[in-house]
C-alpha positions in Angstrom: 31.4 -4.2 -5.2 32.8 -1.7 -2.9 31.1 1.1 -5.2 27.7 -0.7 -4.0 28.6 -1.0 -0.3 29.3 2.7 -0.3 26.4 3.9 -2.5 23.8 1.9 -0.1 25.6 3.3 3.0 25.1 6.6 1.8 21.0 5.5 1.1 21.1 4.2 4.5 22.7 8.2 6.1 20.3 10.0 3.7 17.5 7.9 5.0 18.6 8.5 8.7 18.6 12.5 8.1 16.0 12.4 6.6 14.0 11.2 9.4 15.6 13.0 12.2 14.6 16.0 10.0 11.0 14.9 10.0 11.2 14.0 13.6 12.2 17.7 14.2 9.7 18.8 11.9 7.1 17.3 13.7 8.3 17.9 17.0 8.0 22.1 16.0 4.7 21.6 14.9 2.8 20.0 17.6 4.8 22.5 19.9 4.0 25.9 18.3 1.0 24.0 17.0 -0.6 24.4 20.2 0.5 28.0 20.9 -0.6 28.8 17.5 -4.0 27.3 18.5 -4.3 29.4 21.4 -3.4 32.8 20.1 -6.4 31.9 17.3 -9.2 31.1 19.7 -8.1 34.0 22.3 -7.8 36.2 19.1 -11.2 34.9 18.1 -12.5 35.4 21.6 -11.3 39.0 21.5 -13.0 40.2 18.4 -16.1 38.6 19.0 -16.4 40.0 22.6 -15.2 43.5 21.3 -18.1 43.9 18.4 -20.6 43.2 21.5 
């Protein structure tokens, strides 16, 4: 029985990581997201302004 308690405490920490992780994750990817978003259309801008 206490095999159990422990096994589905550990399911519960994995779980817990695991969703801070993706938390993080997303939290990267809306930030550079955004930057990266930028950089493309003033990249974009650039080139099609330069072959006028």
């Amino acid at each position: 029985m206490h095999q159990n308690q422990g096994s589905s405490a550990s399911l519960i920490e994995l779980a817990l990581i695991v969703v801070l992780i993706a938390i993080i994750v997303v939290s990267i990817l809306l930030i550079i997201g955004d930057d990266l978003r930028l950089w493309i259309v003033n990249t974009l801008q650039g080139l099609l302004s330069g072959n006028r």
